[in-house]
Gaussian input, Z-matrix of N, CA and C with variables (Angstrom, degrees):
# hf/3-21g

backbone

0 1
 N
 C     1     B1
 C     2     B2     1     A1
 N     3     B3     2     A2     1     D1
 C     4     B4     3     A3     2     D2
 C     5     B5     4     A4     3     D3
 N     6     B6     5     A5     4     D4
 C     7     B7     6     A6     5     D5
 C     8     B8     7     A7     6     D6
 N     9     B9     8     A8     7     D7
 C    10    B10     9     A9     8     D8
 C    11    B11    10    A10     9     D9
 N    12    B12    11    A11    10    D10
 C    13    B13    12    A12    11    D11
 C    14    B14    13    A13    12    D12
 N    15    B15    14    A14    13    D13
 C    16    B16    15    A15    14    D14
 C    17    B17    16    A16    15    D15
 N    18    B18    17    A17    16    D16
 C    19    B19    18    A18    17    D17
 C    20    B20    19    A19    18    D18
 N    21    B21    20    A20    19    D19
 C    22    B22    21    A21    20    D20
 C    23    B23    22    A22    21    D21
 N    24    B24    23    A23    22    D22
 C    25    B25    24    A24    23    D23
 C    26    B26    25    A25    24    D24
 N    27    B27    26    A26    25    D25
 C    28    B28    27    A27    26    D26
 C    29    B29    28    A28    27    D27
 N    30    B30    29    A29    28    D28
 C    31    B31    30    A30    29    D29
 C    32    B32    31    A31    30    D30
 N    33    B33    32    A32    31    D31
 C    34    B34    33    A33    32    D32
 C    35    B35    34    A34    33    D33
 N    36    B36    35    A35    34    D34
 C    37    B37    36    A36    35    D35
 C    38    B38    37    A37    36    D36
 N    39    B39    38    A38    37    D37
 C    40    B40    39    A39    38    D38
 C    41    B41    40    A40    39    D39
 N    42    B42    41    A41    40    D40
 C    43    B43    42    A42    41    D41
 C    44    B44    43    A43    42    D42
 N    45    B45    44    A44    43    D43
 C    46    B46    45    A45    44    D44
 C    47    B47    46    A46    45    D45
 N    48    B48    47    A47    46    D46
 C    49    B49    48    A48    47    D47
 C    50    B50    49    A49    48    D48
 N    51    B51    50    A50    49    D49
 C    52    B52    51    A51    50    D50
 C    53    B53    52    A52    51    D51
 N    54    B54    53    A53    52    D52
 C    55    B55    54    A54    53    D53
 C    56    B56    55    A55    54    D54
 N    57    B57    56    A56    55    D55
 C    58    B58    57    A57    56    D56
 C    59    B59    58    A58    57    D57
 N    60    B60    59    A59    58    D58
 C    61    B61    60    A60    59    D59
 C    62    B62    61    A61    60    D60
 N    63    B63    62    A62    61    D61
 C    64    B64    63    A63    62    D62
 C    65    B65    64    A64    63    D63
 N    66    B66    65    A65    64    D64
 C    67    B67    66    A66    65    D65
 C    68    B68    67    A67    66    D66
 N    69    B69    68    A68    67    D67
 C    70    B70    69    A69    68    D68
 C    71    B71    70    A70    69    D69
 N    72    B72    71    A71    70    D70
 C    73    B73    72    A72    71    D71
 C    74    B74    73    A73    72    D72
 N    75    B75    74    A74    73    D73
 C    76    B76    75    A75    74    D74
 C    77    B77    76    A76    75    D75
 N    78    B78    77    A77    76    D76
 C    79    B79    78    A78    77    D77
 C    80    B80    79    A79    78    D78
 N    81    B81    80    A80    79    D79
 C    82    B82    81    A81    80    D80
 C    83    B83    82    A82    81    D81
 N    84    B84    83    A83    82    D82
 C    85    B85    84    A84    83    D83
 C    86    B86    85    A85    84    D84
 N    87    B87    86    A86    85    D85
 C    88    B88    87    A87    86    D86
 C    89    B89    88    A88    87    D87
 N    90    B90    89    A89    88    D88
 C    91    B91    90    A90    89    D89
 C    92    B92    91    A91    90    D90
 N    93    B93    92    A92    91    D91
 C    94    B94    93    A93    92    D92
 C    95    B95    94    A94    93    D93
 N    96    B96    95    A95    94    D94
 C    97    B97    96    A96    95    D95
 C    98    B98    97    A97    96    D96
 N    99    B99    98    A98    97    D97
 C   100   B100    99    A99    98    D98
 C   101   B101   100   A100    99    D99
 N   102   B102   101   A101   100   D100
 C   103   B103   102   A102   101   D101
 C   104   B104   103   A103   102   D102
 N   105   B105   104   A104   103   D103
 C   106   B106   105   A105   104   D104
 C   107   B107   106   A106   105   D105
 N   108   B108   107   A107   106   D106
 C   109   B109   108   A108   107   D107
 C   110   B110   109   A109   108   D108
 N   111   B111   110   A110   109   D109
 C   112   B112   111   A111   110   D110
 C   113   B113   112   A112   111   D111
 N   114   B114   113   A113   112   D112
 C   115   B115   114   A114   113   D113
 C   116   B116   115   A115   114   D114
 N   117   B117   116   A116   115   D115
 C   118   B118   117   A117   116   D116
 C   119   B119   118   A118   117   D117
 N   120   B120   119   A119   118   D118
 C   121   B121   120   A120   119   D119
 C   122   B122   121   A121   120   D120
 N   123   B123   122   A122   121   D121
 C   124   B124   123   A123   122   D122
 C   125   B125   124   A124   123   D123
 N   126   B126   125   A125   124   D124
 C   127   B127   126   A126   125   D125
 C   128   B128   127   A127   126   D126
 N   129   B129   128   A128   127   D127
 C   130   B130   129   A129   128   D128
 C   131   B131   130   A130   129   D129
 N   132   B132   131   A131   130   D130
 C   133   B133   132   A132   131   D131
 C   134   B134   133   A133   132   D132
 N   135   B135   134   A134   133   D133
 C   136   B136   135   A135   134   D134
 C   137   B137   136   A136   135   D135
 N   138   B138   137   A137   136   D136
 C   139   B139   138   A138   137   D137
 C   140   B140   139   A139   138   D138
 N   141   B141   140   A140   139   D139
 C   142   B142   141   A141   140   D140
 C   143   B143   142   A142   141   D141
 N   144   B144   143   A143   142   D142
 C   145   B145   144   A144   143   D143
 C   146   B146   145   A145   144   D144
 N   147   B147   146   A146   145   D145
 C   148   B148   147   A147   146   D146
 C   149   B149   148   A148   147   D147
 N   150   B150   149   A149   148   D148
 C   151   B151   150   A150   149   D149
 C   152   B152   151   A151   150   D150
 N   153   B153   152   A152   151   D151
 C   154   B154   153   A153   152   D152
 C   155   B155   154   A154   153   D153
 N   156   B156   155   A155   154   D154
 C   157   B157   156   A156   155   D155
 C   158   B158   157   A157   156   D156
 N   159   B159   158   A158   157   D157
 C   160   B160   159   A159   158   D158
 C   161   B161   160   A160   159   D159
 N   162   B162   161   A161   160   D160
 C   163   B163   162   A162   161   D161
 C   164   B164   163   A163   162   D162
 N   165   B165   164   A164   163   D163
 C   166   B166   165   A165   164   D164
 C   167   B167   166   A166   165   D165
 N   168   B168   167   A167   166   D166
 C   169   B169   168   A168   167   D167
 C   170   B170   169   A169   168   D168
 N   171   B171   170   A170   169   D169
 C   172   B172   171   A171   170   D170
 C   173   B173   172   A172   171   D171
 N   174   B174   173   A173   172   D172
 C   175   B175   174   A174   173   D173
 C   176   B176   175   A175   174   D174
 N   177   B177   176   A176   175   D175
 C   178   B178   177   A177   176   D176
 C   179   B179   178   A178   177   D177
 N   180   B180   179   A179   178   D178
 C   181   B181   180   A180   179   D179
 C   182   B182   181   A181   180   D180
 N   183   B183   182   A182   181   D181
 C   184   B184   183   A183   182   D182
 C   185   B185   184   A184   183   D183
 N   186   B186   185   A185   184   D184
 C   187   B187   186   A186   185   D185
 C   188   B188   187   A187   186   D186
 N   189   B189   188   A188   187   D187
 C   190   B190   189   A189   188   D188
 C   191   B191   190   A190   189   D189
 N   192   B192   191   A191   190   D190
 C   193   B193   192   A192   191   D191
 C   194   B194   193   A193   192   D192
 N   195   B195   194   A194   193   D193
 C   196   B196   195   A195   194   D194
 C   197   B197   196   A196   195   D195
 N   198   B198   197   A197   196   D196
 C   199   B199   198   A198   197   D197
 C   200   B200   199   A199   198   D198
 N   201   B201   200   A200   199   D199
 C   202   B202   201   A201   200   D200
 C   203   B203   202   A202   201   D201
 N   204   B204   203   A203   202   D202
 C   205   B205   204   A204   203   D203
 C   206   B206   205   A205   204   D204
 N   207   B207   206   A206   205   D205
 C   208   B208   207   A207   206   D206
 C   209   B209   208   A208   207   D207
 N   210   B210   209   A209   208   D208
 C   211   B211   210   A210   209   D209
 C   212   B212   211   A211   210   D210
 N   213   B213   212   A212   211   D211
 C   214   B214   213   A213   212   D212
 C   215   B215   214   A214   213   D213
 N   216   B216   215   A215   214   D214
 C   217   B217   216   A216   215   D215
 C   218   B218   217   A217   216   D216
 N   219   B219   218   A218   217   D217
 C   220   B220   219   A219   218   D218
 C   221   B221   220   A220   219   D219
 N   222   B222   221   A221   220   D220
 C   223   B223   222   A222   221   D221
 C   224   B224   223   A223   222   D222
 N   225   B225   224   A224   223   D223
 C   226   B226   225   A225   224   D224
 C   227   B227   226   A226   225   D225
 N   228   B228   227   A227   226   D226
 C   229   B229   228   A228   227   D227
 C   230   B230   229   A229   228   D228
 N   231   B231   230   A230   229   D229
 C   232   B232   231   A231   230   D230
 C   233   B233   232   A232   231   D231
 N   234   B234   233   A233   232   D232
 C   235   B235   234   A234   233   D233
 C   236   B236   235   A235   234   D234
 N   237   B237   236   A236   235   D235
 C   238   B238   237   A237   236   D236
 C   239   B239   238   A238   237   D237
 N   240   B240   239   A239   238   D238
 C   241   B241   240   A240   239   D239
 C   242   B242   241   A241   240   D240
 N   243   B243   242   A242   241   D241
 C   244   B244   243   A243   242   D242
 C   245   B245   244   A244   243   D243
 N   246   B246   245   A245   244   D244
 C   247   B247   246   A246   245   D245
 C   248   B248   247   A247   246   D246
 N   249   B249   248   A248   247   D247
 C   250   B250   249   A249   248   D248
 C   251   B251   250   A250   249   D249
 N   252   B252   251   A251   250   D250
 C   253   B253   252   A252   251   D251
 C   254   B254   253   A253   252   D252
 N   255   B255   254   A254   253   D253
 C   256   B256   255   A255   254   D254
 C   257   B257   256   A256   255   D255
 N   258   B258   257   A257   256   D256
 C   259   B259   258   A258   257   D257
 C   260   B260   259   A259   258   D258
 N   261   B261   260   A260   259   D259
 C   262   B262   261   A261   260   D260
 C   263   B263   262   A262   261   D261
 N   264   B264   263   A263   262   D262
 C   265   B265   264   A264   263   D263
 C   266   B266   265   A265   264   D264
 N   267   B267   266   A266   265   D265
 C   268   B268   267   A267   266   D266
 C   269   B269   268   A268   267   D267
 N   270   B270   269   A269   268   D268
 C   271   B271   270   A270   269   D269
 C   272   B272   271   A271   270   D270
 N   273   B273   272   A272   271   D271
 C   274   B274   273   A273   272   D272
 C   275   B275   274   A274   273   D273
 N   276   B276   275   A275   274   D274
 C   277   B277   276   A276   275   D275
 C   278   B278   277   A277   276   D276
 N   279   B279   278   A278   277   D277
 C   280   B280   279   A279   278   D278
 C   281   B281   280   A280   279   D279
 N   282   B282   281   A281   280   D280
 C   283   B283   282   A282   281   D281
 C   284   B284   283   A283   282   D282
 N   285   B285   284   A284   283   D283
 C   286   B286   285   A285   284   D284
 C   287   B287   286   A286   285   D285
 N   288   B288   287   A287   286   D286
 C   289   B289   288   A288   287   D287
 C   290   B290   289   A289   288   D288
 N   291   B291   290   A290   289   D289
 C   292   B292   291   A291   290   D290
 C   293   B293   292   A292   291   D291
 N   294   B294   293   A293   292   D292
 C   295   B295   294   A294   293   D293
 C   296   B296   295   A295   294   D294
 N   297   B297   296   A296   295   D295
 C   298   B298   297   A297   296   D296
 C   299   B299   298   A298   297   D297
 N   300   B300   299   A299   298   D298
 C   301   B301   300   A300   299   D299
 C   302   B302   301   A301   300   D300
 N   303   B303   302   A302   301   D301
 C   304   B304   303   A303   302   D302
 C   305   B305   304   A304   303   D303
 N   306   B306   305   A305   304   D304
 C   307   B307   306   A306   305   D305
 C   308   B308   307   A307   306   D306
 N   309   B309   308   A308   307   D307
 C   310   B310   309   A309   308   D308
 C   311   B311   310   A310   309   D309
 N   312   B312   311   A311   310   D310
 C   313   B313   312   A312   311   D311
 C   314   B314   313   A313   312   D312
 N   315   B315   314   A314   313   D313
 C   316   B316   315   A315   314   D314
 C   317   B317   316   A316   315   D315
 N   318   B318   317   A317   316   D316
 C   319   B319   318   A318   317   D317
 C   320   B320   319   A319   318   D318

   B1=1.4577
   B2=1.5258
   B3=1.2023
   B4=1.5021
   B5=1.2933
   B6=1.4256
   B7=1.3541
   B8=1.8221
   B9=1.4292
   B10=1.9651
   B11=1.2333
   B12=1.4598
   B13=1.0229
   B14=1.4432
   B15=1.2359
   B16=1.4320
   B17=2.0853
   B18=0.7963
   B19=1.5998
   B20=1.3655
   B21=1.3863
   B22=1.7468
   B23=1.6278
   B24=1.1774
   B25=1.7858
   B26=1.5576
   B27=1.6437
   B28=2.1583
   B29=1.3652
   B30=1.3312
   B31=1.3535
   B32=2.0344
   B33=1.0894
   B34=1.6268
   B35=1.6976
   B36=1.4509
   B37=1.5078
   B38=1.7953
   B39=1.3492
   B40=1.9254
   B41=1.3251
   B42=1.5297
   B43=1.3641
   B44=1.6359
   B45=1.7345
   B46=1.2184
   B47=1.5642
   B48=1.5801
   B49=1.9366
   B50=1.5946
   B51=1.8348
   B52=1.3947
   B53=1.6380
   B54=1.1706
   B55=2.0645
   B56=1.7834
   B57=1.4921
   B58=0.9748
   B59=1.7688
   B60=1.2163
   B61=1.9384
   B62=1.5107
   B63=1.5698
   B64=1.4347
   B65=1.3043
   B66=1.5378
   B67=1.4909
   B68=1.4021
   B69=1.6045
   B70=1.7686
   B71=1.7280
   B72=1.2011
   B73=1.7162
   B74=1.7498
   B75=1.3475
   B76=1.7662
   B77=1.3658
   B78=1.1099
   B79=1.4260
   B80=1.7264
   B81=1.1357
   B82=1.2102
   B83=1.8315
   B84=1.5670
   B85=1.5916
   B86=1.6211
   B87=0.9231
   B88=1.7816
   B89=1.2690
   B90=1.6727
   B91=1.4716
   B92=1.5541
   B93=1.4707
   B94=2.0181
   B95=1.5592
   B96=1.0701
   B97=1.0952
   B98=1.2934
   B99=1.2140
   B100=1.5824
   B101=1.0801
   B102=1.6432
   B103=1.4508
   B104=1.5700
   B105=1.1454
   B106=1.3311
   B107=1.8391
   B108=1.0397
   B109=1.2928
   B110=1.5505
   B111=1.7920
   B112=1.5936
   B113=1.5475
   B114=1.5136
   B115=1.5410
   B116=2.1095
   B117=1.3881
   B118=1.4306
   B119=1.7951
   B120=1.3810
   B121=1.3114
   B122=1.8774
   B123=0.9331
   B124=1.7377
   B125=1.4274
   B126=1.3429
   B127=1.5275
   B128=1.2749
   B129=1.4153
   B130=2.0619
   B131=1.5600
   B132=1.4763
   B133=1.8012
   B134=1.6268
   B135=1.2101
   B136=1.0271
   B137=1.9577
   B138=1.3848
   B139=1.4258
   B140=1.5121
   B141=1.0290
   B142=1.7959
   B143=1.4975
   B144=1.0383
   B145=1.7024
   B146=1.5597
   B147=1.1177
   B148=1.6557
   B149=1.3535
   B150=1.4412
   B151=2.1133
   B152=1.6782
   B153=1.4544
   B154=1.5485
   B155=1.7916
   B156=1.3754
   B157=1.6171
   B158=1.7011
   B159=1.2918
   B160=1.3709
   B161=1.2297
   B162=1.7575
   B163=1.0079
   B164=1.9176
   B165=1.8030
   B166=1.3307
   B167=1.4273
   B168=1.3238
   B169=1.5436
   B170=1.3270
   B171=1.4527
   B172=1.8431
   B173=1.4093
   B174=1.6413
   B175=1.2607
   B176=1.6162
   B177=1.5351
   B178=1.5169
   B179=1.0524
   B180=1.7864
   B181=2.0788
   B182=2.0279
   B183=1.2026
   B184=1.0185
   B185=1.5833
   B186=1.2688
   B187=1.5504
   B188=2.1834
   B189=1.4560
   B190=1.4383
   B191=1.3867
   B192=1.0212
   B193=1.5792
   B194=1.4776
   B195=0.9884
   B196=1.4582
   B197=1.5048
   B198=1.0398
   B199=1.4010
   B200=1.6419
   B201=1.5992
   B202=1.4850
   B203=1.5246
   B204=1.6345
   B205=0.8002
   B206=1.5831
   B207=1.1179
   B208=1.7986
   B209=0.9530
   B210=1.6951
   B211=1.0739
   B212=2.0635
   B213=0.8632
   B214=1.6515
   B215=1.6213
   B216=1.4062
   B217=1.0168
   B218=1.3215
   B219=1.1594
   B220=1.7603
   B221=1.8869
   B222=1.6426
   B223=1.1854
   B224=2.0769
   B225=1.7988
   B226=1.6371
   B227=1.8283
   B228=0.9440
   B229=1.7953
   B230=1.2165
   B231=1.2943
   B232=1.4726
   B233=1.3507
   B234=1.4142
   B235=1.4080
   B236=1.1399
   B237=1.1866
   B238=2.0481
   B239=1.8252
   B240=1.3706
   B241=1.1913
   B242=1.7222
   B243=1.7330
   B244=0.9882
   B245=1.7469
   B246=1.3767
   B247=1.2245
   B248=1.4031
   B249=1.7220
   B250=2.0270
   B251=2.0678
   B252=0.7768
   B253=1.6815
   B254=1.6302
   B255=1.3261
   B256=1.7481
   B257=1.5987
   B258=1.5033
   B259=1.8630
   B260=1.9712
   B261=1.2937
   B262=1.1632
   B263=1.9442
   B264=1.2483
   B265=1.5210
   B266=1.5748
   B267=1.6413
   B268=1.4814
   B269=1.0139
   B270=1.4653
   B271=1.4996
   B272=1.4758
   B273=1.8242
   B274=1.2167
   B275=1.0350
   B276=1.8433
   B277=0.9867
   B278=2.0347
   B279=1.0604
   B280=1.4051
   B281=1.8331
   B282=1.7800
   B283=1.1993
   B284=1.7332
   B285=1.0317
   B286=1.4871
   B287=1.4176
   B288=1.8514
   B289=1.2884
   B290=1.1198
   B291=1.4522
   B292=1.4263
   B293=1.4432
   B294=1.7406
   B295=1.2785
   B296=1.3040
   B297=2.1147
   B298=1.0572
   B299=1.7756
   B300=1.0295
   B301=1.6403
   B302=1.7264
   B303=0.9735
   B304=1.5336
   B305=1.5812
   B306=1.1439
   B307=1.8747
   B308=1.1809
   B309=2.0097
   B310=0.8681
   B311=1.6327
   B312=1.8149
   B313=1.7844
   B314=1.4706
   B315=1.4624
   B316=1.8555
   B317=1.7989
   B318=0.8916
   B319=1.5693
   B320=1.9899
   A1=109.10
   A2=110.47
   A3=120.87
   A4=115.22
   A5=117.54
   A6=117.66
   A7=109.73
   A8=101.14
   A9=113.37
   A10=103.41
   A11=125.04
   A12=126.02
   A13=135.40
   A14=132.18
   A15=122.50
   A16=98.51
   A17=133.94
   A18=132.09
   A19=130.52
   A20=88.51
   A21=84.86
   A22=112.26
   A23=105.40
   A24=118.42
   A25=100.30
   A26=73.95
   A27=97.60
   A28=100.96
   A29=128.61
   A30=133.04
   A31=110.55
   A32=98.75
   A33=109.32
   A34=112.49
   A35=100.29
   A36=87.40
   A37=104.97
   A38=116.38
   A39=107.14
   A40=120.54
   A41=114.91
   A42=129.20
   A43=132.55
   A44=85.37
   A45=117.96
   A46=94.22
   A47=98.97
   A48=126.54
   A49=107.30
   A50=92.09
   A51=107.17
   A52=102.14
   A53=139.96
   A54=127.64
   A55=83.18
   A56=92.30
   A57=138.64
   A58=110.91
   A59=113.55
   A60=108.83
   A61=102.45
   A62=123.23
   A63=96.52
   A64=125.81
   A65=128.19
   A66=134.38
   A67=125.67
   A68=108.43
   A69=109.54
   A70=95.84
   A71=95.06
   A72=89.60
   A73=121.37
   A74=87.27
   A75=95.01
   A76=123.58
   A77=135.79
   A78=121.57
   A79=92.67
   A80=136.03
   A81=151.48
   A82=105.09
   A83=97.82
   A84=124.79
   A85=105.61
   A86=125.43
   A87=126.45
   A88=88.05
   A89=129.93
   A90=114.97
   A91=95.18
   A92=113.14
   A93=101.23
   A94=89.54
   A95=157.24
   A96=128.93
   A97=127.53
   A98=129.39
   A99=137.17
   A100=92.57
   A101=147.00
   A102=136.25
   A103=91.70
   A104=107.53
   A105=121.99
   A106=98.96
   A107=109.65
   A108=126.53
   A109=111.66
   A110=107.40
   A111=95.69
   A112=108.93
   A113=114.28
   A114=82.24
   A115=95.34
   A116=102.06
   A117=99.01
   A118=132.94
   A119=100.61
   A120=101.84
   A121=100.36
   A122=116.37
   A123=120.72
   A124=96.19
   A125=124.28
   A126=111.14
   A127=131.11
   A128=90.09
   A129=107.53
   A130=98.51
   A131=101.34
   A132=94.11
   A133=125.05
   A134=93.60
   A135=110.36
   A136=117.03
   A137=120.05
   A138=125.96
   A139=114.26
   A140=110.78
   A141=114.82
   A142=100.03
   A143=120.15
   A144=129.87
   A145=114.90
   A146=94.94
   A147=121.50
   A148=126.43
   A149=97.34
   A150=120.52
   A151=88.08
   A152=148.34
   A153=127.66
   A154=95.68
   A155=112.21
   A156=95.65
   A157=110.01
   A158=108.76
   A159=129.23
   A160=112.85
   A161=151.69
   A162=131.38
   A163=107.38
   A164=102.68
   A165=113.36
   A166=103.73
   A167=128.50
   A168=110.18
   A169=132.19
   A170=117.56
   A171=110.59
   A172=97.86
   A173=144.07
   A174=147.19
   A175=128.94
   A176=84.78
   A177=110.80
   A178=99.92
   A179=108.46
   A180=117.98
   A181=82.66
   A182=128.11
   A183=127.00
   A184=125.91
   A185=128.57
   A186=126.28
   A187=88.28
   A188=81.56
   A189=106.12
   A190=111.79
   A191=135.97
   A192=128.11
   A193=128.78
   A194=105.63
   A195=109.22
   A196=127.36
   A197=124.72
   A198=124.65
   A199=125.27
   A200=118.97
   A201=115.69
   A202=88.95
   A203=147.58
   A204=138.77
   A205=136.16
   A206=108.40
   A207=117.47
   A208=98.52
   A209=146.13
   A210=118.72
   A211=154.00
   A212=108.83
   A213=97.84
   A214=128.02
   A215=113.29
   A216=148.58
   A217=143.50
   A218=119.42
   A219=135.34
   A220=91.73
   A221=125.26
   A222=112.87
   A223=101.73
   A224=100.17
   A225=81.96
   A226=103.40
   A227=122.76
   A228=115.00
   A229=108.78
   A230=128.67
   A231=129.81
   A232=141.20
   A233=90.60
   A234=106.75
   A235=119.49
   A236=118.20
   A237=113.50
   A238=90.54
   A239=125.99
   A240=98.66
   A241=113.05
   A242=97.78
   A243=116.66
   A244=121.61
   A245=122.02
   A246=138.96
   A247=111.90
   A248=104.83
   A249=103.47
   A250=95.52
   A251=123.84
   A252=134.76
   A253=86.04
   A254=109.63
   A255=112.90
   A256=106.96
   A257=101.72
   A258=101.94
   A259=87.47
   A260=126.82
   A261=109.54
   A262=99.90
   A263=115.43
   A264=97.27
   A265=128.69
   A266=107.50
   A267=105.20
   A268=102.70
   A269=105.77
   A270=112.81
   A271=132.32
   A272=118.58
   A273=115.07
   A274=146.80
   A275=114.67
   A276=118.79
   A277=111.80
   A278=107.16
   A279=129.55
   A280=97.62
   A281=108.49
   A282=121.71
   A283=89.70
   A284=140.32
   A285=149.01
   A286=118.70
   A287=124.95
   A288=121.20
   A289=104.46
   A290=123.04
   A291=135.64
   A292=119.51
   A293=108.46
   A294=104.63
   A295=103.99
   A296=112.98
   A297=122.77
   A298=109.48
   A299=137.53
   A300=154.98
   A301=102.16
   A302=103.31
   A303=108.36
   A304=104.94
   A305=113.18
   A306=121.94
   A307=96.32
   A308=129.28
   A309=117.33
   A310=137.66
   A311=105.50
   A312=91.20
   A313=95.13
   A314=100.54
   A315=103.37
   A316=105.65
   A317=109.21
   A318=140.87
   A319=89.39
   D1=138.83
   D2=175.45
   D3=-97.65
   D4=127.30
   D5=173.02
   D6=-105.37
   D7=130.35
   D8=169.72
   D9=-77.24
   D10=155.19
   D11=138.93
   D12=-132.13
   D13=151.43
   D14=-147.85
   D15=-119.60
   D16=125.29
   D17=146.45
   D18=-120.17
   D19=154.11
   D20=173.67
   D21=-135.91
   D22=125.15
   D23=177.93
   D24=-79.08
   D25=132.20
   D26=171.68
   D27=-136.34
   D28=112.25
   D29=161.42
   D30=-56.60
   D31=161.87
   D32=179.66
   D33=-134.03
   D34=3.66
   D35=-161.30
   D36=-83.36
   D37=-4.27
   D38=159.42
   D39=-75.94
   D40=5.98
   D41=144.77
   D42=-44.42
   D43=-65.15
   D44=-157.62
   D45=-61.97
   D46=-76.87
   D47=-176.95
   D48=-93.45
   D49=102.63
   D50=-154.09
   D51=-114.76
   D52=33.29
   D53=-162.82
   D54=-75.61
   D55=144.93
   D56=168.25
   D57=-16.96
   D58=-49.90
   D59=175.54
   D60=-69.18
   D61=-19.69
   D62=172.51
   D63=-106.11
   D64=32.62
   D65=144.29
   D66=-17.76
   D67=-63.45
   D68=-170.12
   D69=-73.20
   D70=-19.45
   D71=-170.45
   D72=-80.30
   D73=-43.77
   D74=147.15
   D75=-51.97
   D76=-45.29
   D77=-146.54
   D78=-107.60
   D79=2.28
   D80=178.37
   D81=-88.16
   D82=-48.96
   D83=-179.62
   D84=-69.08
   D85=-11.41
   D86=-156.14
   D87=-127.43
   D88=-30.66
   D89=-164.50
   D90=-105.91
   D91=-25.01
   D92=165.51
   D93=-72.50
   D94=-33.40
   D95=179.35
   D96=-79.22
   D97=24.91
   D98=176.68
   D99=-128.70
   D100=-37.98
   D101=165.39
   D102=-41.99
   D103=-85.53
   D104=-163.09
   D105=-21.56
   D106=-99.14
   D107=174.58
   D108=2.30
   D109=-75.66
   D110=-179.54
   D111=-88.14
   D112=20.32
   D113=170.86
   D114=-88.71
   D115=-61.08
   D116=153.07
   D117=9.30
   D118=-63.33
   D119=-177.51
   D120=-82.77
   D121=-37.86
   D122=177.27
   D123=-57.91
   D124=-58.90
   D125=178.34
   D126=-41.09
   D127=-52.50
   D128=175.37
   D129=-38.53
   D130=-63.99
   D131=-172.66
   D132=-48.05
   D133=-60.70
   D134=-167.69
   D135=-60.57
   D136=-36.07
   D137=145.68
   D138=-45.39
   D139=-68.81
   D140=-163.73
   D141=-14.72
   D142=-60.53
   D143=-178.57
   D144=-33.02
   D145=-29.38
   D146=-177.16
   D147=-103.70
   D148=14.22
   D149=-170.79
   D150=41.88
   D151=41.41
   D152=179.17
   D153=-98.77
   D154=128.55
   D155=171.08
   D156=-107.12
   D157=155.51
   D158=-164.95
   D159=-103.84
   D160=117.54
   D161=163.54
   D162=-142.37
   D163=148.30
   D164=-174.97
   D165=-81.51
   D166=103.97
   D167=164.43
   D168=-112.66
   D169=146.57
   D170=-170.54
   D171=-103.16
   D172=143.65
   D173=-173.01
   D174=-84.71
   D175=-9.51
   D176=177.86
   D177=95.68
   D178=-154.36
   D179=-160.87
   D180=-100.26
   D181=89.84
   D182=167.47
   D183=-67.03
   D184=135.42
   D185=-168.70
   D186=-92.45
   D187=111.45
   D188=-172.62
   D189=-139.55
   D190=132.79
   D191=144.86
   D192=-16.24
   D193=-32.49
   D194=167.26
   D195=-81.17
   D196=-49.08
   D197=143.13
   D198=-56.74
   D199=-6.04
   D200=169.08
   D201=81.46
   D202=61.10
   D203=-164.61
   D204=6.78
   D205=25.64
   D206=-178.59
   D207=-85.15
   D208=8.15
   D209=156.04
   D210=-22.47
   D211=171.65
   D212=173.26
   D213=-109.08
   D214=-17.13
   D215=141.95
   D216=-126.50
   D217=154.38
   D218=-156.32
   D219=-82.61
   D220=138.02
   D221=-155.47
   D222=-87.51
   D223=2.02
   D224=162.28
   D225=-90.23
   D226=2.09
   D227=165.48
   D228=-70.69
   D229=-49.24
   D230=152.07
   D231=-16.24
   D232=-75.73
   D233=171.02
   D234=-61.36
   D235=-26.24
   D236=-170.67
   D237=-91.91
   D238=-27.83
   D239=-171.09
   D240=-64.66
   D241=-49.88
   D242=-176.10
   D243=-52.45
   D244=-9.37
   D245=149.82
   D246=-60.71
   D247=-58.43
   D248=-165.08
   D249=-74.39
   D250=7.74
   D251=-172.44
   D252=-90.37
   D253=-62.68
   D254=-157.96
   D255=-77.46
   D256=-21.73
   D257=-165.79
   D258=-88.46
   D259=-12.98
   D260=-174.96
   D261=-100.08
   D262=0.97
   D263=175.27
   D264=-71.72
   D265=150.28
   D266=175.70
   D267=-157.71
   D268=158.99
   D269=-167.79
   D270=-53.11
   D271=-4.73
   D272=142.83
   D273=-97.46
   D274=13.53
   D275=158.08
   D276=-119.92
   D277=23.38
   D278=160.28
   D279=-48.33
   D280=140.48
   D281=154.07
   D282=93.53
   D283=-16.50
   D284=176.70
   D285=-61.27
   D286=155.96
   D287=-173.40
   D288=-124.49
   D289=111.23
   D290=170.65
   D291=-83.60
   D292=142.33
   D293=153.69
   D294=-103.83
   D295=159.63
   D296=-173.82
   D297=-42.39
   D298=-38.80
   D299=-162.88
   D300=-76.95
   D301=-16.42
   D302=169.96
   D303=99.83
   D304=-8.88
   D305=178.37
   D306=-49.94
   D307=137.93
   D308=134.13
   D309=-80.75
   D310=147.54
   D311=-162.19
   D312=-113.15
   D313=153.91
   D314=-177.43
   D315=-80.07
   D316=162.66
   D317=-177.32
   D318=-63.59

């Protein structure tokens, strides 16, 4: 039997680095991220039936243009973690929130 697995990346860092013009942009960023979140966990369930596993992952402080390259890692460090994150999911740890580094992060 083959198992799929499905993720979806949500950055946090308009969390982190917050001045004042990015308010609407935050609170837009925090509330797709609670869609996200419980639709996420409804998916998990609702796949399992389907061996598909589900996981939330954040990519970390990526050296991006968007952060002005101050990132913390280079975005192929990212990407490969965020691969060994998805190649290690299974259906009992399905519905879970990863950081790229393999940390699990709380809700």
């Amino acid at each position: 039997m083959h198992c799929w697995q499905t993720a979806i990346c949500k950055t946090a860092v308009k969390s982190v680095l917050c001045p004042a013009a990015w308010y609407q942009s935050l609170v837009t960023t925090r509330a797709g991220a609670m869609v996200i979140a419980c639709q996420k966990l409804q998916l998990a369930v609702y796949l399992a039936s389907k061996d598909i596993t589900v996981a939330l992952l954040h990519p970390g402080w990526v050296q991006t243009r968007m952060v002005g390259f101050g990132g913390l890692i280079s975005p192929q460090e990212s990407a490969s973690g965020l691969v060994k994150v998805i190649a290690q999911l299974t259906q009992k740890n399905s519905g879970g929130f990863w950081h790229s580094n393999g940390e699990t992060l709380p809700w």
